[in-house]
N, C-alpha and C positions, 0 to 999 in steps of 0.2 A: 866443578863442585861435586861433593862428594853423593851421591844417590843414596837415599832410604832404600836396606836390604830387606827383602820380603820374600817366604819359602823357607823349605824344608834347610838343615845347614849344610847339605851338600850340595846344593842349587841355588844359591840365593840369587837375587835378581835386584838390578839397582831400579829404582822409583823416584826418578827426576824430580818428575812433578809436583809429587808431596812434599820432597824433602824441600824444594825451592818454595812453595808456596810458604813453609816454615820459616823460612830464611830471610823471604822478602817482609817479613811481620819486625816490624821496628825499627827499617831502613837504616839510616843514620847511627842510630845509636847502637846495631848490633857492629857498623864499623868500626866507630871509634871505640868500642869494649873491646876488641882486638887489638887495639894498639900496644905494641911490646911497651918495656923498658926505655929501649931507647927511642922510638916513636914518640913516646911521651915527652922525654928530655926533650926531644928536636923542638915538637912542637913547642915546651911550656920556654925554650930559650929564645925561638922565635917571636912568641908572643910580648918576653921581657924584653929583647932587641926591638921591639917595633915600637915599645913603648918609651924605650931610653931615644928612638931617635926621634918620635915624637917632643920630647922634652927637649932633649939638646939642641934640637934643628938640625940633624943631621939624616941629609937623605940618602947617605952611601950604608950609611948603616940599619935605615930602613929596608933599603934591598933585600941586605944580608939578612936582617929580620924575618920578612916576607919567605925569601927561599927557605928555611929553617922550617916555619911553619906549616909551608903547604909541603913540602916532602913528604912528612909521614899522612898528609890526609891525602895524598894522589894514593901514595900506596895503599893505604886502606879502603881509595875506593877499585884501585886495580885488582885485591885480591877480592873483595867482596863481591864485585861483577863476572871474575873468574868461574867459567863453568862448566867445571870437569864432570864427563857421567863417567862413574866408576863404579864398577859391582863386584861385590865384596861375598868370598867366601868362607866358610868355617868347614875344619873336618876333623873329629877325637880319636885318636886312635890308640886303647880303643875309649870307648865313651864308658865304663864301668872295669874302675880300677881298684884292685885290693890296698887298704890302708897300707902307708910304705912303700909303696912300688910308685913310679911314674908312669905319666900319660904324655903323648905329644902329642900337641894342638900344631893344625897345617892351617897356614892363610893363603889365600891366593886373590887377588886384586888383577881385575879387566879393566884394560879402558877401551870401553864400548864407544868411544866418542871417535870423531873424525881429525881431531887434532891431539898430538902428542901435549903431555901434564909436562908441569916443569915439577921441581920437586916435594913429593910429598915424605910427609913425619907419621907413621901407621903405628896406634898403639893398640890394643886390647886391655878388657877393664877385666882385672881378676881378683879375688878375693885374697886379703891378705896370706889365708893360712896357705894358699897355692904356692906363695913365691912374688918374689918384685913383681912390680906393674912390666909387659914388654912392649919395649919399644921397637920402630925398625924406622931407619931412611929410604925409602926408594929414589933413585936417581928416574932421572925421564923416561916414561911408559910411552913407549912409539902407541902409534893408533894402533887400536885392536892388538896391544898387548897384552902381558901379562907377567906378572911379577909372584913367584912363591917363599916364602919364609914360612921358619915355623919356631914353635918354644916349647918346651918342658914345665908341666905342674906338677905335685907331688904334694903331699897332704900324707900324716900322719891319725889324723882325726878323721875320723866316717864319717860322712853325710853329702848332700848333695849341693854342687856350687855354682852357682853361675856363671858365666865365660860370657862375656861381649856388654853392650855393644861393641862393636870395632870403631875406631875413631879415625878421622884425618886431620893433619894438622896442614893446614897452607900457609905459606909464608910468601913475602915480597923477594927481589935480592937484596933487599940493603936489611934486613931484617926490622924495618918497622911495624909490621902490623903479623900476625899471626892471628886465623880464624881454624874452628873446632867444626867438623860436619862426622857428625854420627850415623850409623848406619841404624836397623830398627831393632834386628832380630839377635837373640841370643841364644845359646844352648846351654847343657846343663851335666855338669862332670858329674858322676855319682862313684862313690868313697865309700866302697861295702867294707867292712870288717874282715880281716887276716881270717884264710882260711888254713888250718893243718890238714895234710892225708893222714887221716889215720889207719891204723893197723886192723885187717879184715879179722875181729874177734867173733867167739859168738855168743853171745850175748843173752839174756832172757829174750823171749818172742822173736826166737831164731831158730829154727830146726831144717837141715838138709835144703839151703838155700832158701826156705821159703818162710817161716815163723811161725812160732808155736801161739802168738796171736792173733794170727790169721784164720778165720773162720771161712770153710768152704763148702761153697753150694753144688751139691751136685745131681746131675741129671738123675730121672729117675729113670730106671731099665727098663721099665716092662714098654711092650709095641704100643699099650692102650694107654699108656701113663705117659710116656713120652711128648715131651716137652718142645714143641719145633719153633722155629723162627724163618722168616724169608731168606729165599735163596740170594749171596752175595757174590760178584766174583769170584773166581778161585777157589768156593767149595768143591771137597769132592764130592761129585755124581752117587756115592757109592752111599753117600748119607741122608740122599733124598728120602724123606717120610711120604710116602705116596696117600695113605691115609689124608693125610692133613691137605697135603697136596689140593686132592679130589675135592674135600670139603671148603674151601678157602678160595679153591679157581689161581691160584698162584703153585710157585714151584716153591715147595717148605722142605727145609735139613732140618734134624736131627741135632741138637746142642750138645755137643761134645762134657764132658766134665772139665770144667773152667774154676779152679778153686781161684776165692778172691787173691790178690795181692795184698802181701804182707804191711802190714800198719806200722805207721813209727809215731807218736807224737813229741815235739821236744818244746817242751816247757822251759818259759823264761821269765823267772822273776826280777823285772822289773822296779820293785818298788826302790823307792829313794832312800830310806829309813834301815834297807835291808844292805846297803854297801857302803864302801867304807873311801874316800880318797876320789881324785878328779884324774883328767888324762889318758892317755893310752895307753899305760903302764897301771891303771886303776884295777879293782875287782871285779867290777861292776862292765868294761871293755874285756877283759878275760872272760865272762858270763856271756856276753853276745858273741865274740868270737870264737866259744866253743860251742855255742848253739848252731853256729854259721858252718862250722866244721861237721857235727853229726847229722845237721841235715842234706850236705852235697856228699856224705861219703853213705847215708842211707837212701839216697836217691839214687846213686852210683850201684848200690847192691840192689834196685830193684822193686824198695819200698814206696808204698803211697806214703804220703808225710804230710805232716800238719803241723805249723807254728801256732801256739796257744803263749799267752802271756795272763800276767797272775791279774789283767783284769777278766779273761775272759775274752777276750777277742784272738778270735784265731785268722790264720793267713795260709794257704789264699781262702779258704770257704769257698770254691767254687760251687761244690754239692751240696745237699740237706746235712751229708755229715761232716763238711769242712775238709775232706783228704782230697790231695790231689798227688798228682805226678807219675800218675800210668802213661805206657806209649811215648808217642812222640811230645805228649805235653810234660812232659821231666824237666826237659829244659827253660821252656815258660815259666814253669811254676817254681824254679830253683831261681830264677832271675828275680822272680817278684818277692820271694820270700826275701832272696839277700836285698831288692832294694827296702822290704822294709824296716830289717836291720842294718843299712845304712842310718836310719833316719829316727829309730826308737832310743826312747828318752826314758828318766823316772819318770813312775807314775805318783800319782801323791797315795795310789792303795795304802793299808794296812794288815791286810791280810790276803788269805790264797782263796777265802769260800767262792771266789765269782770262778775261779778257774777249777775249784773243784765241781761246781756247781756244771761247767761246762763239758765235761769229764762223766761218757755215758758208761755205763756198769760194764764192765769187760769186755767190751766190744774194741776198744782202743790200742789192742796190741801190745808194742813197746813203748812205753813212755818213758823220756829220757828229760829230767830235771834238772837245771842249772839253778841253782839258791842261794840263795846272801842267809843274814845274819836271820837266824827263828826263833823267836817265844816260845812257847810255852804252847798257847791256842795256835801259833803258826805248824811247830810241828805235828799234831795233834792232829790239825787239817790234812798234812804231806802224807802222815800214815795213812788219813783211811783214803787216799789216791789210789794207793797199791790195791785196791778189793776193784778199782773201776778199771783197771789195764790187767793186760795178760803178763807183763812182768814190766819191772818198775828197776830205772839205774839213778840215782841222786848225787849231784857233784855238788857238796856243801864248801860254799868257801868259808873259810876261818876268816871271821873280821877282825879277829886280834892278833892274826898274822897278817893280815893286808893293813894293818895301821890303824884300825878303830881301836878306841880306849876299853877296854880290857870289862869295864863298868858299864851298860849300856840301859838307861831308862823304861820302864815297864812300858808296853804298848798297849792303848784300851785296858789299862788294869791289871795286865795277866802279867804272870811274873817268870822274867828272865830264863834260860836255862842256865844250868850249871856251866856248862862250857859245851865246847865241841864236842867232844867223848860222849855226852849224854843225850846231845843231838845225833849222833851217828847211831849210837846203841837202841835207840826210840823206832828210828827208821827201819833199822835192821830186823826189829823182833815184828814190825808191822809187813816184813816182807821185802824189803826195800834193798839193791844191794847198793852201800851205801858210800863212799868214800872223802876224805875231807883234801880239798884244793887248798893246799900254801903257797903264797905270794910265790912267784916266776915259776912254778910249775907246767910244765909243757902239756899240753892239751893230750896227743897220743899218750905219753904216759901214763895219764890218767885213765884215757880208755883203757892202757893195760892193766892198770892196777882192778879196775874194776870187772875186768874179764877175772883177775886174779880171783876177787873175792866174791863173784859168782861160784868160781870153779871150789871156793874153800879153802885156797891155797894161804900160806900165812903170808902177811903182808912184812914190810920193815919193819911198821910199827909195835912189830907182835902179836896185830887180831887177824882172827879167822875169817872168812867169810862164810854167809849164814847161806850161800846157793839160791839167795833170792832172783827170781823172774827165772830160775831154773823150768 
């Protein structure tokens, strides 16, 4: 019988005990629930043979009756009393895959028992959008064997899915009876959103690798102003503050001039009202996969970063000011950000003030804005952004090029804009550099287009750019 899997999903461990104590709750009736198709036939012709030779008086066809009937209840209790310990593995590789791409999932199944399984039916339970349910037959696991198969999931749609329990199917040989023993533990695929490399521009709150919104602090010179900290590893000797030293009873250096790390924050709105269409061909999956793109290719260059969304909640907020991703934590904090744009949804907001409101006066760097469809009062809000960052880039997507009707209903009262043209132009005189995403536009692209119209280059469309976040 099959063992309760419990532990991490590279170690799992079968749990005899439990899973049988489960098993034994219903006796009887968990066997005869097993009973196949044709189990059922045997017994229910057995049952009608025993009855016709009762009426007939015929006791040869009593026999025949008899045997009919108990066949499938021997089997059902052969397989029910059957008791395999088997412990069941899972392993993702890897376990966080970009939408479109595949993952292989590895099984491996032990039989920890002293006696060789006859044959088991191994399936795994996975969510539709993954692909078929998989199945596998294993032929007889010698003692302290071991059996590996594996499958392919793939998923268009982000978010995270569940994988397991793993199942066993046991069977009789005559195929009457078939019983299900599930294992406990499950793991969990996660489905970030398409990332693009983009093209190393530069950008507003970018100057000579380090950003023009980057504020730095630095040491003061004088011997008596000097600013020490405890000696660490690996300091050089040559920066001991002996003054400090003396005073403290410890060994104190001298603080080097350490300007902060360059700021990115990439805003993502969110709301429901502000995109247009369902899918991953949608506006609104373009808007999280280009967030998902500037925030691993400004992590790549160096930048702390912060996801903000138009409620106001930012990611990761390790610190007072929400940035993370210096040193060796880059990669932690790139993994949590994409898991949480695996898993973000509309919001029911109506507007941007909770994330302007979150958004401190020029201390914020680069802020880099993904945006659906704006009012009136929405852009209004977007412009005065650009006075709280050191420079500000906005990728406005067009909802009447991603498919929204052309006509779009006042929001809280305030009244429509003109179109896109008049949303771009708004943005730009508030500082903004600004450019509109049409339906299949390529992410890089776009960052070049908007390097274009920082620098003031004219675009296709025929506008200038205004050198915002310059």
């Amino acid at each position: 019988m099959a063992g309760a899997a419990a532990g991490p999903p590279e170690a799992e461990h079968d749990d005899p005990e439990g899973r049988g104590a489960r098993a034994e709750h219903g006796g009887a009736r968990t066997a005869l629930a097993g009973l196949t198709t044709r189990g059922r036939s045997f017994l229910a012709a057995g049952i009608a043979a025993a009855i016709c030779a009762y009426v007939l008086g015929q006791p040869d066809l009593l026999r025949v009756g008899l045997l009919l009937a108990v066949l499938p209840l021997v089997c059902a209790a052969v397989v029910y009393r059957t008791r395999y310990r088997v412990a069941g593995s899972r392993r993702l590789s890897p376990a966080r895959v970009p939408a479109g791409s595949e993952a292989r999932v590895h099984l491996r199944m032990d039989n920890v028992s002293r006696f060789p399984t006859g044959l088991l039916m191994l399936q795994d339970r996975v969510p539709y959008v993954l692909g078929p349910r998989p199945r596998f037959v294993l032929d007889r696991v010698e003692a302290g064997g071991r059996r590996e198969v594996s499958y392919r999931v793939r998923s268009d749609l982000r978010g995270r899915y569940p994988l397991g329990p793993l199942q066993l199917r046991l069977n009789d040989p005559f195929g009457m009876c078939e019983l299900t023993r599930s294992f406990s533990t499950h793991d969990t695929l996660t489905v970030v959103p398409r990332v693009e490399p983009l093209p190393p521009v530069r950008l507003g709150g970018e100057a000579q690798g380090y950003g023009e919104g980057r504020q730095r602090s630095l040491a003061l010179a004088g011997e008596d102003d000097a600013i020490p900290r405890g000696y660490r590893y690996g300091d050089d000797l040559r920066r001991v503050h002996w003054r400090s030293t003396a005073r403290y009873g410890e060994l104190m250096v001298r603080r080097e001039e350490q300007p902060q790390r360059s700021r990115c924050t990439v805003l993502l709105d969110t709301r429901g009202l502000a995109y247009a269409g369902a899918g991953p061909d949608s506006s609104f999956e373009w808007a999280v996969s280009g967030a998902a793109s500037v925030l691993v290719h400004m992590l790549e260059r160096g930048f702390s970063v912060r996801l903000l969304t138009d409620t106001g909640t930012s990611v990761p907020g390790e610190g007072s000011d929400g940035f993370s991703g210096a040193g060796q934590g880059s990669a932690d904090a790139a993994g949590l950000m994409m898991d949480t744009l695996a898993v973000v949804d509309h919001s029911d907001g109506t507007g941007l003030s909770p994330a302007y409101d979150a958004l401190r006066g020029g201390t914020e760097g680069l802020l880099v804005a993904f945006l659906g469809d704006l009012d009136e009062a929405d852009a209004a809000v977007a412009a005065r952004m650009r006075q709280r960052s050191g420079g500000a880039v906005a990728f406005l997507l067009d909802g009447d090029g991603w498919g929204r009707e052309p006509q779009r209903e006042p929001i809280g009262g305030s009244r429509p804009m003109k179109g896109q043209e008049e949303r771009l132009r708004l943005l730009r005189e508030a500082g903004w550099t600004a450019v509109s995403v049409p339906r299949g536009a390529s992410t890089a692209e776009m960052w070049r287009q908007a390097d274009r119209e920082r620098s003031g280059v004219v675009t296709p469309g025929g506008t200038r750019g205004t050198g915002a976040g310059s």
